[in-house]
C-alpha positions in Angstrom: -0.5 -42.9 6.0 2.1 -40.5 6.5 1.8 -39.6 10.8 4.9 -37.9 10.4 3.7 -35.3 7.9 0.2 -35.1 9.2 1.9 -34.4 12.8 4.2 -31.8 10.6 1.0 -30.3 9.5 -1.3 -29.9 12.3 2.1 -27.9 14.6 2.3 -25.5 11.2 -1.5 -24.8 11.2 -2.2 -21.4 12.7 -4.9 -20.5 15.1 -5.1 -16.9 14.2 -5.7 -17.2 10.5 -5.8 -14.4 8.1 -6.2 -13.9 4.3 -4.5 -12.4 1.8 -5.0 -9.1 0.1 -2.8 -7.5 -2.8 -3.6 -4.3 -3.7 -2.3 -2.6 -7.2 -2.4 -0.2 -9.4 -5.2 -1.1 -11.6 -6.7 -4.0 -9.4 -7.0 -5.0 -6.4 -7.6 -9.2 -5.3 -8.2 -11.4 -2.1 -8.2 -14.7 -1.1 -8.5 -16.8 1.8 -7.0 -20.6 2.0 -6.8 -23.1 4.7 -4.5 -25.9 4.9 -4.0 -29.5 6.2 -2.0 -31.8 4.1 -2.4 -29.0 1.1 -4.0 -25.8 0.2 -7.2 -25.2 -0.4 -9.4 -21.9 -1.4 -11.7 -20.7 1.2 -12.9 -17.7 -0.6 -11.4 -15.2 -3.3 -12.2 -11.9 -5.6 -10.8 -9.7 -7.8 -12.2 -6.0 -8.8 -10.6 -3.7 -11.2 -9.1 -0.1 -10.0 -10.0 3.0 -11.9 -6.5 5.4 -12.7 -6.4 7.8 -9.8 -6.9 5.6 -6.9 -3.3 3.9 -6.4 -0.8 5.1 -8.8 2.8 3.8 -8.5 2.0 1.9 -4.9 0.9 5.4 -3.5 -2.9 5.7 -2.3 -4.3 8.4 -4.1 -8.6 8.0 -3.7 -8.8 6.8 -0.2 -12.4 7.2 -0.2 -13.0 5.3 -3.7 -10.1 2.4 -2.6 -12.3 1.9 0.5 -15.6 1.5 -1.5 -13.8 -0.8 -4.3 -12.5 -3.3 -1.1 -15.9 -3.3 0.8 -18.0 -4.4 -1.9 -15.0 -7.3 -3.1 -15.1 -8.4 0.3 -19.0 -8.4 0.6 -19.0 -10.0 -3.0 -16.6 -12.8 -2.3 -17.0 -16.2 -3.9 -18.0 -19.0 -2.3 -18.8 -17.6 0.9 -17.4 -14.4 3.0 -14.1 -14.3 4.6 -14.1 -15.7 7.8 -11.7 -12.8 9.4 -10.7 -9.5 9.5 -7.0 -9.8 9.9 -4.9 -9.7 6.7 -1.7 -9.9 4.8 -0.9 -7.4 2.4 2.2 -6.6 0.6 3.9 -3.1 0.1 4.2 -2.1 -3.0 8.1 -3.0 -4.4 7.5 0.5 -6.5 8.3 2.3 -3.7 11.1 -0.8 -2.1 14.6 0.0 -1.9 16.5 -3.6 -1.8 20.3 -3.6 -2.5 23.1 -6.9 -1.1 26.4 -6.4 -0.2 28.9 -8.1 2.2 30.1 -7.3 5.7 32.7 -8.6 8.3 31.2 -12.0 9.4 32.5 -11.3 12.5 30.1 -8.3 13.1 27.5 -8.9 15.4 24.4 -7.1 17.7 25.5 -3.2 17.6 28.3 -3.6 15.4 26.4 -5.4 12.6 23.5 -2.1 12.9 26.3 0.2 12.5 28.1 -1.2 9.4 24.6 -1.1 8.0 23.2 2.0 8.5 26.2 3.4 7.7 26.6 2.1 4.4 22.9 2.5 3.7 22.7 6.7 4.6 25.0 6.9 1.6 23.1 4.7 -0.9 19.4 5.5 0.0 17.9 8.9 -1.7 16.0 9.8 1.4 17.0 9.7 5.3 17.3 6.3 6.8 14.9 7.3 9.5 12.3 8.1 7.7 12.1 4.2 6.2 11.0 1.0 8.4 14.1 -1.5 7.0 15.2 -4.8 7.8 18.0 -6.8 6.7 18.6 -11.0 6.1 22.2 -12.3 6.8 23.5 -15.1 4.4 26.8 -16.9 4.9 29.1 -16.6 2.1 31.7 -19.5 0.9 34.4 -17.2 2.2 34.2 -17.5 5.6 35.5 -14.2 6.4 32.2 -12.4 5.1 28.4 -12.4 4.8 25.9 -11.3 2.8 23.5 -8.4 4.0 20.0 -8.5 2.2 18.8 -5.0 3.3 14.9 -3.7 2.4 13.7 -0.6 3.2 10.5 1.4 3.0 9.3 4.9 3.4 7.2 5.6 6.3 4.4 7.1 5.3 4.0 4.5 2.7 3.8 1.6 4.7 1.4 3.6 7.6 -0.9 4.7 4.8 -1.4 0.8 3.7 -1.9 0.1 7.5 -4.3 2.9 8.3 -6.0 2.3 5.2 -7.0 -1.4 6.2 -7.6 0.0 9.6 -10.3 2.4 8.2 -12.0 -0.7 6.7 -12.2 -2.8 9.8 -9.0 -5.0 8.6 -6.1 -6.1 11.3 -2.9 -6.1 9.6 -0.5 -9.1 10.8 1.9 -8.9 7.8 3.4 -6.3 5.7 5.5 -8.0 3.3 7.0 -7.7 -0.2 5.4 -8.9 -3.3 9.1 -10.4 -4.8 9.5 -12.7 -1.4 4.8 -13.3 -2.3 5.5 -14.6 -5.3 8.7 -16.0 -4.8 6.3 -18.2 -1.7 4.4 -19.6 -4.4 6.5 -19.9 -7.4 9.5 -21.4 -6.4 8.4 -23.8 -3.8 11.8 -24.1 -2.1 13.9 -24.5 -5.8 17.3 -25.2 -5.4 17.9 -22.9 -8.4 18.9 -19.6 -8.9 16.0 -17.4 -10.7 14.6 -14.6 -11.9 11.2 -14.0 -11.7 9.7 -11.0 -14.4 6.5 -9.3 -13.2 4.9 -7.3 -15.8 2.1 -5.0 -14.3 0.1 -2.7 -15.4 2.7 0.7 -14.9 5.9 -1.3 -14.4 7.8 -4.1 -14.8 9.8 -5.7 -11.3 12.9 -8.0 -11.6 13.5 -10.1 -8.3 16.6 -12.1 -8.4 16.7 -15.1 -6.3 19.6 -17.2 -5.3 19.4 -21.5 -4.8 18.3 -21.0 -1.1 14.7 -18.5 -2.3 16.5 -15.7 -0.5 15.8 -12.1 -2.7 19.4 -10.7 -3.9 18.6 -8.6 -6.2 15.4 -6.1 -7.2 14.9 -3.4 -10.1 11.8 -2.0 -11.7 11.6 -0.9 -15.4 9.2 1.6 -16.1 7.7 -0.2 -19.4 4.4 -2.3 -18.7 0.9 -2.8 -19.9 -0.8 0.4 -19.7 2.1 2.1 -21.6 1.4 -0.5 -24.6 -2.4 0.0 -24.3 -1.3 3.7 -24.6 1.0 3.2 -27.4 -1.6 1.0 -29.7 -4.3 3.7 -29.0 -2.4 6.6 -30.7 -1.1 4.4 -32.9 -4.3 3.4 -34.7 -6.0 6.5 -33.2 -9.1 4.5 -30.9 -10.6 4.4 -27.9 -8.6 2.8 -24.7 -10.7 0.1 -24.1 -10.6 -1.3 -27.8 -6.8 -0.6 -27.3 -6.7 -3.0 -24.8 -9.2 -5.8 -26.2 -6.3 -5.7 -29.1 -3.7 -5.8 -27.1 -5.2 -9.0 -25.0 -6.5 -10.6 -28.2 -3.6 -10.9 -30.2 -0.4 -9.7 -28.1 2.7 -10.9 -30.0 1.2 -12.9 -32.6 3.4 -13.2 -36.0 0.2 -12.8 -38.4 -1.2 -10.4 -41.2 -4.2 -9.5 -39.3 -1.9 -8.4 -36.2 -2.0 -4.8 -36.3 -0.7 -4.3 -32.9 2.3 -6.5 -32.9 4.5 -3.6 -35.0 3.3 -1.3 -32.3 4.1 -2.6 -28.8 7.3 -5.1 -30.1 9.5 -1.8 -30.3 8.7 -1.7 -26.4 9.3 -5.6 -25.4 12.6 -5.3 -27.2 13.5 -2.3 -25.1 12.3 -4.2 -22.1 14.5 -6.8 -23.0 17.7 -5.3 -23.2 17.0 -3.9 -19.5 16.3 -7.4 -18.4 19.3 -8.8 -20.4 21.8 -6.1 -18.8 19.9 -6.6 -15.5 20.9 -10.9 -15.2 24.6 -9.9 -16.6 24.8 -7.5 -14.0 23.8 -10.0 -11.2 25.7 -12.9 -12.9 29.4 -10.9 -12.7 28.0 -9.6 -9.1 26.7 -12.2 -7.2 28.8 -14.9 -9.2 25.4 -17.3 -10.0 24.3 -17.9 -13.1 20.6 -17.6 -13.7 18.9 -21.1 -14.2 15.5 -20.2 -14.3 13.3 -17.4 -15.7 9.4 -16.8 -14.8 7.1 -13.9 -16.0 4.3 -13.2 -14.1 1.4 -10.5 -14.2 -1.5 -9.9 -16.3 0.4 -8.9 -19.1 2.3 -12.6 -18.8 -1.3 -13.6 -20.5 -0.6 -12.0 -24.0 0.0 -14.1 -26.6 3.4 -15.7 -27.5 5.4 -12.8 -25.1 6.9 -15.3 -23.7 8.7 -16.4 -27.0 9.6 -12.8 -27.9 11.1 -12.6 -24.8 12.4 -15.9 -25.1 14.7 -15.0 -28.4 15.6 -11.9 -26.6 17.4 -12.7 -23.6 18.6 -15.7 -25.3 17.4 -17.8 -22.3 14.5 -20.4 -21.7 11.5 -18.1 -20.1 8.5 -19.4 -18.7 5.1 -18.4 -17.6 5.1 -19.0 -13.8 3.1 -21.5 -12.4 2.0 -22.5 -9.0 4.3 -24.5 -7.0 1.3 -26.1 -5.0 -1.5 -27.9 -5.9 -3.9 -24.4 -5.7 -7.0 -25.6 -8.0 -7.9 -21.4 -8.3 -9.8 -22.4 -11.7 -11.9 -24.4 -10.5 -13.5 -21.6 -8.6 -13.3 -18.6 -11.2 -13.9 -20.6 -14.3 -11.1 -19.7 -15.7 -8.3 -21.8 -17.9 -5.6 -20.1 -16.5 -5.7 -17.2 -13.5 -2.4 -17.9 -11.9 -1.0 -14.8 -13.0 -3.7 -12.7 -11.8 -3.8 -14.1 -8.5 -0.4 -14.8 -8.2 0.9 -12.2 -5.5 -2.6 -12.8 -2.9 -2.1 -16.3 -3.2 1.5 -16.5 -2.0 -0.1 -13.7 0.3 -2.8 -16.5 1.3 -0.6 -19.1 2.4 1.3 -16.9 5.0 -2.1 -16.2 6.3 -3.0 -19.7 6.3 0.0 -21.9 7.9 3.0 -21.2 10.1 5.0 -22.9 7.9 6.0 -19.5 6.0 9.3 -17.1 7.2 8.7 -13.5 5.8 10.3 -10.5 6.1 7.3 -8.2 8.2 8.1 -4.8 8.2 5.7 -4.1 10.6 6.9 -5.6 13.1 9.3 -2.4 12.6 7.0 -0.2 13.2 5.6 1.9 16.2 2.6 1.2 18.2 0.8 4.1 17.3 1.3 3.3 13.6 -0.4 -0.3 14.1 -4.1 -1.6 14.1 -6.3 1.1 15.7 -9.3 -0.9 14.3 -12.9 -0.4 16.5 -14.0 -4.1 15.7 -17.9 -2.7 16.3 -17.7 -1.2 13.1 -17.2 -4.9 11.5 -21.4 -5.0 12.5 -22.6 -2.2 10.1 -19.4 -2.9 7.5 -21.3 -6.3 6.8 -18.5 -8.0 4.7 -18.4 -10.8 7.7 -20.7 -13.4 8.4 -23.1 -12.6 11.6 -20.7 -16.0 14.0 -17.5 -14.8 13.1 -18.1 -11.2 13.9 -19.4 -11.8 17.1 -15.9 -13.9 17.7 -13.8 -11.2 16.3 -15.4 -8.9 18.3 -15.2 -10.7 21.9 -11.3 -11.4 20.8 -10.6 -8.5 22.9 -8.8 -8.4 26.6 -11.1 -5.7 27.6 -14.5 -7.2 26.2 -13.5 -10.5 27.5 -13.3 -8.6 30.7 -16.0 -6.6 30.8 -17.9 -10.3 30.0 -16.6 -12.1 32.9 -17.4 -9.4 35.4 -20.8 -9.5 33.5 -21.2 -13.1 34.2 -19.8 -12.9 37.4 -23.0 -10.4 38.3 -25.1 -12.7 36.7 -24.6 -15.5 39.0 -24.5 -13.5 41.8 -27.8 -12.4 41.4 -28.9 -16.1 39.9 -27.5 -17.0 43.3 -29.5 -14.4 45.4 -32.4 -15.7 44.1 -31.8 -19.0 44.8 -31.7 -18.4 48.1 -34.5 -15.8 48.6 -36.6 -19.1 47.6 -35.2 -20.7 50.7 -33.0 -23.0 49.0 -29.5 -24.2 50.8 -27.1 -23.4 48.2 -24.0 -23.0 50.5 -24.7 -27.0 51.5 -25.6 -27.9 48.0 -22.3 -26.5 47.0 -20.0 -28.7 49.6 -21.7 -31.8 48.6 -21.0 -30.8 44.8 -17.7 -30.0 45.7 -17.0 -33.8 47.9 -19.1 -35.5 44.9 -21.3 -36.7 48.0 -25.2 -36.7 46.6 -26.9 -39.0 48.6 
C-alpha cells in the first residue's frame, strides 16, 4: 500500500466540495465527483437548451435557463447533489486570451503597468470594464517572460454569477472551459497540444504548451448547427431530420451518404483555419504541435476525425479522459466523454484541492458575488432534506443566532432545575473536580 499517496490524497481532498456545471449554447450538464485515490461520479445530468436562451455565451431567457437547471438538478441521476456551491466556466466566446513577453525583471506595480498598458491597445473594449488576470511563464532567455493574459467583460461574468445566485447556487469558481478541458484531457502531458472543440455555434482552438499552461486561443465561427442548417436547405427538410442525418452518417465515404457533399465544403474551410491557426503558433511561440484532440458533440460524427486528419496533415484524435472517470457506466452510453467533457474537468476542481485554476472571480467585487438567501434552497427542492439543513446552518449569523438560542435554552433548563430544589451550583464543582462520591 502506497501511505505516501494515500497521505497525498487525504491533504488534497476539500472540505467544502462543489460540483460542476457547464452551461452552453444548446445544452447545459452537471456533475458531481468525489475523490480518494481516484475519481468517482456522485451524480450527473444533461438537458438540451432551446435557441434563444444562451446564444454565443450571452444569457438571453433568464427565466427559461432557470427552469431548464432546476428540473436537471431535481432530475439528477443517481441521487441529488449534495451542495449548492458550484463551478462554472465563462464562456471562451466572449474570452479575450493573447501571450506576449515582458522584462523579467518587472515586478508588483511595474509588471501591472507593462500589462495594462499593452492590453488598452489590443482589447476592443476598455480594460476596466473586463475582470482579467494574467499567468507568468519563464522563458529560456533569461532576460524575458511570458505573460498569459485572459480577460472578460463584466457584465458577462456577473450575469453567470447572478444567474446561479437566482437559483440558490454559491459560485466558488469562474473559470475557462480551454484550461476545463485541458484539466481532464491532458492529465499533466509533457507535450505541446491543441485541443479542437467543435460546439454547436462555434468552434474554439486552445493551444497548450509541454507544462498544460494555455498560450494560445481562437474561435472559428463554423460548427454544428451551421451544418444542420446547411443539410436542411440543402435537401429542403425539417431541422430535426437534418440533424438525425447529420449524426447518422457525418463523414461517411458511401453512396447512401447524402449529407457528406453538403457539410465537407464546411470541414475543409474549418480546416484551413485550424491549419493557418498551428502555423501561426508554431513560427510564434517556437513549439511544434505534438498532439491534436477534438472534443464536443460534433467530435461524435462519423469519420470527422479522418477528414480532419488528411486535412491538417497531422495525427488528430478524439479526446479521451485522462482519469479513470467510468461516466458510461452511469448514462449507458458507449461513449459520452465528449459531451461531458468541459463539467467533468469542471467536477474535479470541485472535488479535490489538487487543481490550480485561473478564478476570475476572485477579481471581482463583493457586491458582484454570491447574494444567495440559502432558505430558498427549502422550497427550490433540488437538495436532499440533511444537506439543506447543513447548508443552511453554514452561516456566521445562523450559527449565531443558534448559540444564543441554545445558550437560552439551558438557562431556562437550568432555572428549572433549580425551582425543583436541586443543587446544581454543587453538582457542577463536583463535575468539574471529577469528585462523584
Amino acid at each position: 500500500m502506497n501511505f505516501k499517496r494515500i497521505l497525498r490524497e487525504t491533504l488534497a481532498t476539500k472540505v467544502n466540495k462543489a460540483f460542476g456545471l457547464d452551461i452552453g449554447d444548446r445544452s447545459a450538464e452537471i456533475i458531481e465527483l468525489k475523490k480518494f485515490l481516484k475519481f468517482s461520479v456522485v451524480t450527473y445530468g444533461r438537458t438540451e437548451l432551446p435557441p434563444g436562451v444562451v446564444e454565443n455565451g450571452i444569457i438571453i431567457d433568464q427565466p427559461v435557463l432557470a427552469e431548464k437547471i432546476k428540473n436537471l438538478l431535481k432530475e439528477a441521476k443517481p441521487k441529488k447533489v449534495s451542495t449548492n456551491k458550484v463551478t462554472i466556466s465563462l464562456p471562451e466566446s466572449q474570452l479575450f486570451l493573447k501571450s506576449f513577453e515582458v522584462d523579467s525583471k518587472l515586478k508588483s506595480g511595474d509588471l501591472i503597468k507593462a500589462i495594462t498598458d499593452k492590453m488598452s491597445l489590443s482589447l476592443l473594449i476598455n480594460l476596466n470594464k473586463t475582470y482579467w488576470d494574467f499567468i507568468e511563464k519563464p522563458l529560456a532567455d533569461k532576460t524575458k517572460k511570458l505573460i498569459t493574459f485572459i480577460c472578460i467583460p463584466k457584465d458577462i461574468a456577473n450575469s453567470y454569477v447572478k444567474f446561479c445566485n437566482s437559483i440558490g447556487l454559491e459560485v466558488i469558481s469562474l473559470g475557462t472551459e480551454s484550461l476545463s478541458l485541458a484539466r481532464i484531457i491532458l492529465k499533466e502531458s509533457s507535450k505541446n497540444s491543441l485541443i479542437i472543440d467543435i460546439g454547436s455555434q462555434a468552434t474554439n482552438l486552445s493551444f497548450f504548451d509541454g507544462d498544460d499552461e494555455i498560450n494560445m486561443s481562437t474561435t472559428i465561427p463554423v460548427a454544428g448547427e451551421q451544418m444542420t442548417q446547411a443539410i436542411k436547405d440543402g435537401l429542403k427538410i425539417e431541422n430535426i431530420q437534418a440533424e438525425d442525418l447529420k449524426v447518422r452518417f457525418g463523414f461517411i465515404e458511401s453512396s447512401e451518404n447524402v449529407v457528406r457533399p453538403i457539410i465537407l465544403p464546411m470541414i475543409n474551410d474549418l480546416s484551413k483555419e485550424i491549419k493557418l491557426a498551428i502555423d501561426y503558433y508554431e513560427t510564434i511561440f517556437k513549439q511544434k504541435i505534438d498532439d491534436v484532440f477534438i472534443i464536443g458533440g460534433s467530435a461524435l460524427l462519423p469519420a470527422i476525425a479522418d477528414v480532419l486528419k488528411v486535412n491538417i496533415n497531422r495525427e488528430v484524435k478524439i479526446a479521451v479522459s485522462g482519469y479513470d472517470i467510468n461516466l458510461g457506466s452511469i448514462t449507458g452510453k458507449s461513449n459520452p466523454f465528449p459531451l461531458f467533457a468541459n463539467v467533468i474537468g469542471l467536477g474535479m476542481l470541485g472535488a479535490s484541492g489538487q487543481f490550480k485554476d485561473m478564478n476570475l472571480l476572485k477579481k471581482m467585487p463583493n457586491s458582484e458575488t454570491n447574494s444567495v438567501n440559502k432558505f430558498d434552497l427549502l422550497k427550490l427542492g433540488y437538495l436532499g432534506k440533511i444537506n439543506t439543513v447543513r447548508i443552511i446552518i453554514d452561516n456566521k449569523y445562523v450559527m449565531v443566532m443558534l448559540i444564543i438560542l441554545i445558550i437560552v435554552i439551558l438557562f431556562v433548563l437550568l432555572q428549572l432545575i433549580r425551582s425543583f430544589g436541586f443543587d446544581m451550583d454543587s453538582w457542577i464543582v463536583r463535575f468539574f473536580i471529577f469528585d462523584f462520591k
